[in-house]
Backbone as CSV, one residue per row, in Angstrom:
resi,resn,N_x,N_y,N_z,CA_x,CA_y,CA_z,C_x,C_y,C_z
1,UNK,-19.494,-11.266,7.238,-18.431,-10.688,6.439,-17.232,-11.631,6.477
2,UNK,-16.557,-11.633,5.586,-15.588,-12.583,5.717,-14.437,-12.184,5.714
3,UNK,-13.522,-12.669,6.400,-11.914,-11.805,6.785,-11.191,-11.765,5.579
4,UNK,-10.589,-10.886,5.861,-9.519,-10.719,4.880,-8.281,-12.002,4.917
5,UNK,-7.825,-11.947,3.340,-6.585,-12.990,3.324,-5.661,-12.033,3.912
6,UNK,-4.384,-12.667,5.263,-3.884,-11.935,5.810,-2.220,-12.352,4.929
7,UNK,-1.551,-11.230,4.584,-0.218,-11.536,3.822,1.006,-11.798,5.327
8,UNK,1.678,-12.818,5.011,2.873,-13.448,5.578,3.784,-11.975,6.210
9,UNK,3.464,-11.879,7.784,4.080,-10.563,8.611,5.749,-11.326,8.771
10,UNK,6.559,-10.652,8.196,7.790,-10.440,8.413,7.796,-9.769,9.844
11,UNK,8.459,-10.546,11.069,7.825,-9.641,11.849,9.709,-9.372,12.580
12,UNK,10.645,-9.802,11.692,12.208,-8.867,12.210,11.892,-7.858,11.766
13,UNK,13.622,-7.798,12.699,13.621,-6.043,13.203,14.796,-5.716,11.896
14,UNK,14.737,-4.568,10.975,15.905,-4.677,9.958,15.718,-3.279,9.142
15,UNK,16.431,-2.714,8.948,16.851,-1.332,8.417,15.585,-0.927,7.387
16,UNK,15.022,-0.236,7.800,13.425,-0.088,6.634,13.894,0.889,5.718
17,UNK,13.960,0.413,4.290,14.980,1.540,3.632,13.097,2.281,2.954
18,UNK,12.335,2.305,3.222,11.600,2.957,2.545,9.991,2.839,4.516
19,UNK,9.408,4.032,4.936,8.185,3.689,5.153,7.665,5.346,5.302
20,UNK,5.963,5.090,6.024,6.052,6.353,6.193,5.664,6.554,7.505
21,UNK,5.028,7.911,7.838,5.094,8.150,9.171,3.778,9.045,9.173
22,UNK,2.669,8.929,9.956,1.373,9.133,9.829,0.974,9.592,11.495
23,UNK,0.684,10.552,11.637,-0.399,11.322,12.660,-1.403,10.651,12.983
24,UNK,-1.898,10.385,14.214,-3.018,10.068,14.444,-3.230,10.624,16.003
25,UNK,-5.029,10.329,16.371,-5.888,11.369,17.542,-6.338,9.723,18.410
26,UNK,-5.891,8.171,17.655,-6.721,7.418,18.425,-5.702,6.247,18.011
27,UNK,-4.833,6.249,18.913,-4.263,4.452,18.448,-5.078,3.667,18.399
28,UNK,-6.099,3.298,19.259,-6.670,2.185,18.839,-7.603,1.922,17.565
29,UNK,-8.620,3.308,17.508,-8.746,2.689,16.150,-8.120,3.078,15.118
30,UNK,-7.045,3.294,14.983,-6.216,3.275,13.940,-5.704,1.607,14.005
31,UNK,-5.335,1.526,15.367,-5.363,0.004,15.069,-5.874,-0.840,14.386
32,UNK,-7.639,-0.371,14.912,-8.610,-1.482,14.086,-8.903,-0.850,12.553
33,UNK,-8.255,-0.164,12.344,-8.714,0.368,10.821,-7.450,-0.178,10.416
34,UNK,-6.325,0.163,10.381,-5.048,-0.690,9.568,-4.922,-2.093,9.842
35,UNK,-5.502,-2.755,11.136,-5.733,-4.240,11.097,-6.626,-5.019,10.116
36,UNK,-7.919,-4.367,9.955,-8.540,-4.630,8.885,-8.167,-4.694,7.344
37,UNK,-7.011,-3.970,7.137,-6.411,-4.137,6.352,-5.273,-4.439,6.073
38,UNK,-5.124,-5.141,7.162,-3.978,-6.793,7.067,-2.510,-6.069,7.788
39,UNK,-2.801,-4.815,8.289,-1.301,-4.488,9.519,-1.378,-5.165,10.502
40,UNK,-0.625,-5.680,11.001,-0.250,-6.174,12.700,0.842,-4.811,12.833
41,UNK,0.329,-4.800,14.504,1.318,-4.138,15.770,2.489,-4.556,15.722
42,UNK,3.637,-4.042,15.439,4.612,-5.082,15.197,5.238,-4.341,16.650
43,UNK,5.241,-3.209,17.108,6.097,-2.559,18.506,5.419,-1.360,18.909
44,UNK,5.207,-1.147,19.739,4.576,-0.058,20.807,5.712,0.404,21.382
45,UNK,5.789,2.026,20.970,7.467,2.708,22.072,6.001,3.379,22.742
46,UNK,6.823,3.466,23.918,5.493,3.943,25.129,6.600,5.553,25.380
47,UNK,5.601,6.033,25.717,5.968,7.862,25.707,5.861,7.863,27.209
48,UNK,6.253,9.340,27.740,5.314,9.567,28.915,4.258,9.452,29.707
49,UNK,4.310,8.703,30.648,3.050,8.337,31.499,2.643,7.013,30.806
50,UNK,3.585,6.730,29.683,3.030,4.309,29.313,2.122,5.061,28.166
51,UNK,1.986,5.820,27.989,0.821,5.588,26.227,1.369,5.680,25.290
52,UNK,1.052,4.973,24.609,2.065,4.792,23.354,2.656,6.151,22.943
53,UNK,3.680,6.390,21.958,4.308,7.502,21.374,4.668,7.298,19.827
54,UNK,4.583,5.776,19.635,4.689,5.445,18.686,4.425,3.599,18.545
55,UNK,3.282,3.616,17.498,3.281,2.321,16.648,3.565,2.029,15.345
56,UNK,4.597,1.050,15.577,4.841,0.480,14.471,4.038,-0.961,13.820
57,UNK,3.610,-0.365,12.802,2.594,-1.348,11.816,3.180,-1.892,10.575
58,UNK,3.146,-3.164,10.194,3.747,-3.685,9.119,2.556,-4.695,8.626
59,UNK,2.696,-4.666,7.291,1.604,-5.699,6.364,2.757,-6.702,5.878
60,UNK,3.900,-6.711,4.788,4.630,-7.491,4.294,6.314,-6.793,4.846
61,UNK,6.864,-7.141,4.044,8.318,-6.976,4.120,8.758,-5.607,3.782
62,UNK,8.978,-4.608,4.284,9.294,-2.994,3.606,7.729,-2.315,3.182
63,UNK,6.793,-2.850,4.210,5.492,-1.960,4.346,5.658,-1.639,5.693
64,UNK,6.327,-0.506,6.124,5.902,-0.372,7.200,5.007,0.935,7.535
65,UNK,4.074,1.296,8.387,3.820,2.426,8.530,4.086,3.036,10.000
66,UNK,4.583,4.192,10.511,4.846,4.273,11.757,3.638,5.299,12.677
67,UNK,2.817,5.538,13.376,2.070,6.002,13.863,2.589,6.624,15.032
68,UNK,2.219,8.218,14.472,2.598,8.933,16.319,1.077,9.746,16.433
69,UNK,1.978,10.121,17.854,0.520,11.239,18.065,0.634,12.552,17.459
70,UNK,-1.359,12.580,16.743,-1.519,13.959,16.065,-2.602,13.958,16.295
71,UNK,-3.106,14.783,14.823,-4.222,15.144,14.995,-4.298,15.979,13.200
72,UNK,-5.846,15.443,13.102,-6.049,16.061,11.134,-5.760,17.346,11.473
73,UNK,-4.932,17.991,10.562,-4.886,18.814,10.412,-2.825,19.525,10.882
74,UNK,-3.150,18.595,11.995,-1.651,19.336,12.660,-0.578,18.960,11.444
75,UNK,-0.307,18.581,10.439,0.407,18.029,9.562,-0.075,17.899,8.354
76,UNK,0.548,17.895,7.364,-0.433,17.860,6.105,-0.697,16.397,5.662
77,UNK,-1.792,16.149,4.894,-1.768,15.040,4.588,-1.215,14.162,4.440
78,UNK,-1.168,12.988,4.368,-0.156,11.833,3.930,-0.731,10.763,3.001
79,UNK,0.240,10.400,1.956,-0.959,9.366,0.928,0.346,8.201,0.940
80,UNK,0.366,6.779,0.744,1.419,6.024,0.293,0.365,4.873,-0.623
81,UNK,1.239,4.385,-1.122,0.377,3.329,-2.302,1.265,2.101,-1.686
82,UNK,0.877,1.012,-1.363,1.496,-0.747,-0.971,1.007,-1.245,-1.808
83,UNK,1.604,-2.371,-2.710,1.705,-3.504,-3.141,0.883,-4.437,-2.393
84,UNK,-0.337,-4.815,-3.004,-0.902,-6.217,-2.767,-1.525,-7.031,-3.435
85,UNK,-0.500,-7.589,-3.874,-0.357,-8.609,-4.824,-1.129,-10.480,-3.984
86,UNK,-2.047,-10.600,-5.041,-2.495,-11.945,-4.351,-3.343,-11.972,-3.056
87,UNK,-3.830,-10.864,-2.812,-5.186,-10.748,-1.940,-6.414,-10.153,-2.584
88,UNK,-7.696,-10.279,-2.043,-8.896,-9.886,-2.552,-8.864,-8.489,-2.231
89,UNK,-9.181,-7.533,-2.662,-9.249,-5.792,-2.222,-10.941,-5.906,-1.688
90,UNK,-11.719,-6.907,-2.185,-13.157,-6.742,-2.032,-13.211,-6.989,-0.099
91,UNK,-12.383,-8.023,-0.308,-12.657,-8.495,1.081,-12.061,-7.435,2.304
92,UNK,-11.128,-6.891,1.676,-10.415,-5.524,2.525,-11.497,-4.382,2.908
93,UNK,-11.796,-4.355,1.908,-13.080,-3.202,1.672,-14.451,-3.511,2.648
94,UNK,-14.965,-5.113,2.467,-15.722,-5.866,3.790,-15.512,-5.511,4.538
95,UNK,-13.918,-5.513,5.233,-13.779,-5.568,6.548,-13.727,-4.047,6.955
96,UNK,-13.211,-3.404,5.809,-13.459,-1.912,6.802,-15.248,-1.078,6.517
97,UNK,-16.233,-1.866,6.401,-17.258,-0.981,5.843,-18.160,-0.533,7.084
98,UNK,-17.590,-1.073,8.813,-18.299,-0.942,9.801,-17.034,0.053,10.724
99,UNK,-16.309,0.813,9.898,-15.037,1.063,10.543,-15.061,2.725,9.973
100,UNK,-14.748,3.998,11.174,-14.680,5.153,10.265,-13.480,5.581,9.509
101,UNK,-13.846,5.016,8.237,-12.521,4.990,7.518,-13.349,5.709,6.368
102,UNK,-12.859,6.358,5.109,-13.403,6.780,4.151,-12.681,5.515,2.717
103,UNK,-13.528,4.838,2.149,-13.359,3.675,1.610,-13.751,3.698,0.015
104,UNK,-12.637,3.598,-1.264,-12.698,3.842,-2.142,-12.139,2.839,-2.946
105,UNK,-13.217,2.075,-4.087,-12.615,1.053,-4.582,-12.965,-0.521,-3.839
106,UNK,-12.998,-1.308,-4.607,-11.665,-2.021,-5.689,-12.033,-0.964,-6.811
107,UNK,-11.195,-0.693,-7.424,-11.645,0.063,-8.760,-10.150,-0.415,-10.081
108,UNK,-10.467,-0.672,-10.959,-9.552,-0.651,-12.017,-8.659,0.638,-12.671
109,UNK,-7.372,0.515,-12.757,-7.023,1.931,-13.451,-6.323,1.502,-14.811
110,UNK,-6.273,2.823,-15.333,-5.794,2.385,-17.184,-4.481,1.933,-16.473
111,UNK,-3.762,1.383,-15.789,-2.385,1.547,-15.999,-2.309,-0.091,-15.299
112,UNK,-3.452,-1.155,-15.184,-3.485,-2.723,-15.332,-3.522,-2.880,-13.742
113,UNK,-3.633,-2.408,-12.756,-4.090,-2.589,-11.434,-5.517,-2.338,-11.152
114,UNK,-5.733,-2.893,-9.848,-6.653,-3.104,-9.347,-6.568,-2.258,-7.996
115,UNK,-7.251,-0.869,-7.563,-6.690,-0.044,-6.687,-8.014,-0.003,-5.435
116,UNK,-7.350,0.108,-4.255,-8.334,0.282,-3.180,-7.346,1.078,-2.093
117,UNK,-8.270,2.464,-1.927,-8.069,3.301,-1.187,-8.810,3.521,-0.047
118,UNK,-8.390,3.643,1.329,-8.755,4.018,2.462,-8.408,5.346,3.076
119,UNK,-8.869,6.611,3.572,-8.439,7.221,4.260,-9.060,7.651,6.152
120,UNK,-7.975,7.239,6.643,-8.743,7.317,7.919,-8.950,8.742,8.706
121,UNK,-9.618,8.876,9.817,-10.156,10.111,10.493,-9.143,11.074,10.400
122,UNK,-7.912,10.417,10.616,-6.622,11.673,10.846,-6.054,11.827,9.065
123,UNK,-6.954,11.106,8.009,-6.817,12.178,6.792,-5.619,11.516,6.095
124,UNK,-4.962,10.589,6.412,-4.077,9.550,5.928,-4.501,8.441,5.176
125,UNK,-4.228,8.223,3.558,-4.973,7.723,3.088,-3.772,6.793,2.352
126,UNK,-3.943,5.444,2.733,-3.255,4.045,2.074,-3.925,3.776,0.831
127,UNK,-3.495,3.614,-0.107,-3.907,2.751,-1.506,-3.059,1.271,-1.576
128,UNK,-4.093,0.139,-1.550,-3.539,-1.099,-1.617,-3.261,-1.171,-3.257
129,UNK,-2.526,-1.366,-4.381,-2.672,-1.972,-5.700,-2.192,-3.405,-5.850
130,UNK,-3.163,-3.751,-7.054,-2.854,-5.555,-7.022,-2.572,-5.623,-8.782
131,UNK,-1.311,-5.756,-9.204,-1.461,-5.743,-10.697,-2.780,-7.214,-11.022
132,UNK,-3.316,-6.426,-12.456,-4.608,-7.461,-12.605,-3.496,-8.193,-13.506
133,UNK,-3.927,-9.828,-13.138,-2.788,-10.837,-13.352,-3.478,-11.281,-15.255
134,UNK,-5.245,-11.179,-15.040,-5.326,-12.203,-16.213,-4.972,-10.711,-17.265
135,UNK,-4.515,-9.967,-17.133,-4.493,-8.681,-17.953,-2.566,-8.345,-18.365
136,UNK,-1.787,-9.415,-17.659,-0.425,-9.459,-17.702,-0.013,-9.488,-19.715
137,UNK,-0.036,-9.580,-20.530,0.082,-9.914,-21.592,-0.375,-8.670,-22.312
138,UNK,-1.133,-8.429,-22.103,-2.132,-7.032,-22.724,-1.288,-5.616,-21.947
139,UNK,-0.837,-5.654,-21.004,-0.522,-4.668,-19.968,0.915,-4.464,-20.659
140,UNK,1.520,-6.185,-20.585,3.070,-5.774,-21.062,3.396,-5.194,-22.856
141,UNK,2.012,-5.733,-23.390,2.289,-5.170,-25.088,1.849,-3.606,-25.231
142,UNK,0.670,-3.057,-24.145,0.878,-1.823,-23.712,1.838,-1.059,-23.961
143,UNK,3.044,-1.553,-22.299,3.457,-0.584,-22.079,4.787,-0.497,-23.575
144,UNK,5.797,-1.686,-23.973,5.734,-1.832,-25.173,6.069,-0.641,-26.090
145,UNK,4.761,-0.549,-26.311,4.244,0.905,-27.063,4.284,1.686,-26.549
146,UNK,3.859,1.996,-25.681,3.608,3.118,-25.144,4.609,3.882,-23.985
147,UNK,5.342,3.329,-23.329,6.057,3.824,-22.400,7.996,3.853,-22.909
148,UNK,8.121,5.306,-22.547,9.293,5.524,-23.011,10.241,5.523,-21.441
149,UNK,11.342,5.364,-21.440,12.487,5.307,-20.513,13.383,4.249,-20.375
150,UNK,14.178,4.249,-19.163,15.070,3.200,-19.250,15.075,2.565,-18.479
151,UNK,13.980,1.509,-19.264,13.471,0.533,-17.792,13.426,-0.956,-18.196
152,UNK,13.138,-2.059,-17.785,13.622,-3.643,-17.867,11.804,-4.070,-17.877
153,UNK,11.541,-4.782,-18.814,10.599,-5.695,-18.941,10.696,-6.981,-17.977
154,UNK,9.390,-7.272,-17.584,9.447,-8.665,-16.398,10.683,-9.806,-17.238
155,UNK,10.491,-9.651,-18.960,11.121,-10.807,-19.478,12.961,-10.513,-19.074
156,UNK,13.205,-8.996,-18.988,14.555,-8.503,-18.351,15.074,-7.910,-20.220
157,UNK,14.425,-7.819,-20.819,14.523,-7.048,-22.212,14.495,-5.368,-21.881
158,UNK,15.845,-4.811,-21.562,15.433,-3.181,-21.266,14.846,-2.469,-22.385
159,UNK,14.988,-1.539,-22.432,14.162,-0.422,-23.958,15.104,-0.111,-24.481
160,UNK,16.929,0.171,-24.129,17.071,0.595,-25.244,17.600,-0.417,-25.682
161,UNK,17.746,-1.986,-25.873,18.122,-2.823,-26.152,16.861,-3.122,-27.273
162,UNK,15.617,-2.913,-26.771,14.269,-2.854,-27.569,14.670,-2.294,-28.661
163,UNK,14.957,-1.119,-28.792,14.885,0.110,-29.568,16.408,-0.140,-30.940
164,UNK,16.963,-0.525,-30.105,18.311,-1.059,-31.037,17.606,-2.818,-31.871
165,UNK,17.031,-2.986,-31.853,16.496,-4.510,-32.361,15.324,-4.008,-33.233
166,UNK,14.522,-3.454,-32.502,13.563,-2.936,-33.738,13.437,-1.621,-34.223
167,UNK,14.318,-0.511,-33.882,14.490,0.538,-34.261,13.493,1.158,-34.254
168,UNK,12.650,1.100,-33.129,11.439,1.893,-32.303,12.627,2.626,-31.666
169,UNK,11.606,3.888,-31.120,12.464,4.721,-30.676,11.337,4.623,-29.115
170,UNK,11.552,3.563,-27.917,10.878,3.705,-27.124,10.227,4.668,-26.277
């Protein structure tokens, strides 16, 4: 099997304006299930009696996920979607297929990504997305058409600036 491409760990310490916070019954393999999919350990707070109480896991810059102790069920589910842009999802998917993880995807969605979902024993389920790059052109005349609000094109053309030029009503 061949490893995964691992993305560049930001590994300071700095105000996480966005992560989440996930239950688990087994640090370690939660370890080896979010390692496989490109987290490093970035800090271990040790609880009572030295076992962990909390790990902190990071893939890129403002991915973080924080791990305490639980258990499925004691909490309700948890889902987050990360950005991964410029890695293989196939090879992610390799690495967790000997791992008890529940493993969904690479799969394509109408909306120009490339999506791969994992959910592990404690019921916490990560979605990696990778916008599909050779589909950039087709995706942006899409949305174009199709998507209304007040939002900025990669070119930095917002909609209602659109809408005033060609008198589309975005």
């Amino acid at each position: 099997m061949k490893a995964p491409k691992k993305p560049e760990i930001d590994r300071s310490i700095y105000a996480m304006p966005m992560f989440v916070t996930f239950p688990t019954s087994d640090f370690a393999l939660a370890q080896e299930i979010y390692g496989a999919a490109g987290f490093v350990t970035l800090a271990t707070i040790p609880g009572p009696g030295g076992a962990p109480s909390l790990l902190h896991l990071r893939r890129e810059r403002y991915q973080d996920i924080l791990l305490v102790p639980g258990r499925a069920g004691d909490a309700p589910r948890h889902q987050v979607s990360i950005a991964a842009d410029g890695i293989d999802l196939s090879d992610i998917a390799s690495a967790m297929e000997d791992l008890d993880v529940e493993v969904a995807g690479p799969r394509d969605t109408p909306w120009f990504t490339t999506d791969l979902s994992f959910t592990d024993p404690d019921g916490n389920t990560v979605t990696l997305t990778a916008p599909r790059a050779s589909e950039y052109q087709t995706a942006a005349a899409w949305a174009s058409e199709h998507i209304s609000g007040d939002y900025e094109t990669a070119e930095g053309l917002d909609n209602a600036s659109k809408s005033a030029v060609d008198g589309k009503d975005h």
